[in-house]
MARMARLUM-943345 format. One record per residue (C-alpha): residue number from 0; chain; x, z, y. Coordinates in nm, 3 decimals. Example, Ala and Ser with C-alpha at 12.3 -4.5 7.8 and 13.67 -1.06 7.14 Angstrom:
# MARMARLUM-943345
> 0 / A / 1.230 / 0.780 / -0.450
> 1 / A / 1.367 / 0.714 / -0.106
END
This chain:
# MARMARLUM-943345
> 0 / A / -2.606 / 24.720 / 0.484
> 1 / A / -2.306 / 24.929 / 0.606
> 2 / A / -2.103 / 25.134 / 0.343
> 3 / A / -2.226 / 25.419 / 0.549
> 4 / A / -2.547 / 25.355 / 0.516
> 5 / A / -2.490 / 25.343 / 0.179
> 6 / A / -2.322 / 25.614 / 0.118
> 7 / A / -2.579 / 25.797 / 0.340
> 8 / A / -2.880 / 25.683 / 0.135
> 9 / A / -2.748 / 25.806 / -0.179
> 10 / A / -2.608 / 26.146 / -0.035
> 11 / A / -2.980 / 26.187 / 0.116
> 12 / A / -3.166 / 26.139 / -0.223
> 13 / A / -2.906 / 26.400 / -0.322
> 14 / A / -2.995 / 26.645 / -0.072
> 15 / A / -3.433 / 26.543 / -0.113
> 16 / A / -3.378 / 26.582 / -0.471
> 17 / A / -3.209 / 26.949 / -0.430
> 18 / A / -3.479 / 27.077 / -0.151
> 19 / A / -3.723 / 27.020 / -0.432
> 20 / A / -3.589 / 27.334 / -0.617
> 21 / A / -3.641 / 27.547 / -0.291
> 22 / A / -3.906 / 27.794 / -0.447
> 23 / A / -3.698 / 27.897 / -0.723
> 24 / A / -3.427 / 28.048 / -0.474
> 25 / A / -3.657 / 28.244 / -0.229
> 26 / A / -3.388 / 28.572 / -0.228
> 27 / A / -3.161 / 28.591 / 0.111
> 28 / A / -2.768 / 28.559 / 0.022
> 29 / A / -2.472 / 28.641 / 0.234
> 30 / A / -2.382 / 28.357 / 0.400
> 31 / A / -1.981 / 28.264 / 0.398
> 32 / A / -1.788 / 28.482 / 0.634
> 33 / A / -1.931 / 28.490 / 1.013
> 34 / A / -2.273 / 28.411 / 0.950
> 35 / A / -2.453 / 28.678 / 0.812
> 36 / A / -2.762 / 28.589 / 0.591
> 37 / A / -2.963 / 28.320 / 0.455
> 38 / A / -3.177 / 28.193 / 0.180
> 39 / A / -3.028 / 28.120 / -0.155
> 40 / A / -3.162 / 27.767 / -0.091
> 41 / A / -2.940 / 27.652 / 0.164
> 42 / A / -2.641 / 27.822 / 0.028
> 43 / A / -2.730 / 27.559 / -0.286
> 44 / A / -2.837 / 27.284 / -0.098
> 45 / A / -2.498 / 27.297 / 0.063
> 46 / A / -2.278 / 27.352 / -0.244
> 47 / A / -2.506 / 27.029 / -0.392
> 48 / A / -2.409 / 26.821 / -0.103
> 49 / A / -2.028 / 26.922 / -0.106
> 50 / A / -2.037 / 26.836 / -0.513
> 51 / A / -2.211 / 26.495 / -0.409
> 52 / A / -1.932 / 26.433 / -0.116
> 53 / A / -1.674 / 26.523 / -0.389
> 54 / A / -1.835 / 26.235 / -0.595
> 55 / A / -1.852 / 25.985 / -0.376
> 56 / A / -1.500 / 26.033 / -0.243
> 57 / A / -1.343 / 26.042 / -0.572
> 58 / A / -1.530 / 25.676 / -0.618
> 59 / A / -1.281 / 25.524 / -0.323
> 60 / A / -0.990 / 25.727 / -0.495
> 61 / A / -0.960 / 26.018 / -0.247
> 62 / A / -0.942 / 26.386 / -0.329
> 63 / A / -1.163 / 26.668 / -0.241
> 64 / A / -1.268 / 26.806 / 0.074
> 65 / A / -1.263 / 27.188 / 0.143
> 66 / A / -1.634 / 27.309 / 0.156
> 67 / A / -1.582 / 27.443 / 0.514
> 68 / A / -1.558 / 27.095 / 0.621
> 69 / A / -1.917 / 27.025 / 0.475
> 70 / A / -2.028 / 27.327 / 0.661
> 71 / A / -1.895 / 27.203 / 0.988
> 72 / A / -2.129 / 26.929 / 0.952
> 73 / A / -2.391 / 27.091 / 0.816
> 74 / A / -2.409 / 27.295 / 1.174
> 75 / A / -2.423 / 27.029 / 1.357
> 76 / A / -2.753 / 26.889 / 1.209
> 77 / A / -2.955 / 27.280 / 1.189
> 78 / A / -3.209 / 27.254 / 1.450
> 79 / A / -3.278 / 26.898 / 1.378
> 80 / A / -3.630 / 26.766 / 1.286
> 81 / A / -3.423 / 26.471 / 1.118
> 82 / A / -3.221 / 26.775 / 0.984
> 83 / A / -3.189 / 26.570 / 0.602
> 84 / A / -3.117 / 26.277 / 0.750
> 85 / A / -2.847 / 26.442 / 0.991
> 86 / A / -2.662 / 26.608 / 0.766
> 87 / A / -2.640 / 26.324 / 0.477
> 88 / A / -2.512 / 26.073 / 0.769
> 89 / A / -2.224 / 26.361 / 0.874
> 90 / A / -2.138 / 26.357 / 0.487
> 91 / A / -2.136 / 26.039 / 0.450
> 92 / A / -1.885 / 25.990 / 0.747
> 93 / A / -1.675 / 26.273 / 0.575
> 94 / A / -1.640 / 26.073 / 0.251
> 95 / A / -1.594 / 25.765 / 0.436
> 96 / A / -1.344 / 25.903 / 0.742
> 97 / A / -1.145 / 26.162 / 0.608
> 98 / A / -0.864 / 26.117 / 0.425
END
């Protein structure tokens, strides 16, 4: 198996494991700047995955990413019916890709 695929399989169980919690954050939040409103559960679903991208970056020795460049990402899997699976590949090409 790939060290994407890897890296993707662990950054998914990350992401399953936080959309578990959904029901205890039902409030809307304000979104970071531009876009508006949304649940409290994807603002923490996203801060989860940026803490778990930290992780597995600082595991090949590189520093941390800015959490706008997890967002990036994160926009281009919304919409998705493999949405989870979207978004923990993109991550996963962040920790591997970016220096």
């Amino acid at each position: 198996m790939s060290q994407l695929l890897i890296v993707k399989e662990r950054l998914q169980s990350v992401l399953q494991k936080a959309s578990h919690d959904r029901d205890e954050r039902p409030e809307i939040v304000e979104a970071p700047i531009g876009r508006g409103r949304e649940p409290a559960w994807a603002a923490h679903e996203r801060e989860v995955m940026h803490e778990a991208v930290t992780k597995e970056r600082a595991k090949l020795g590189k520093g941390p990413i800015p959490l706008d460049e997890v967002m990036k990402v994160e926009q281009l899997a919304v919409g998705h019916t493999d949405y989870g699976e979207k978004f923990a590949l993109y991550c996963a090409e962040l920790v591997l890709t970016v220096d």
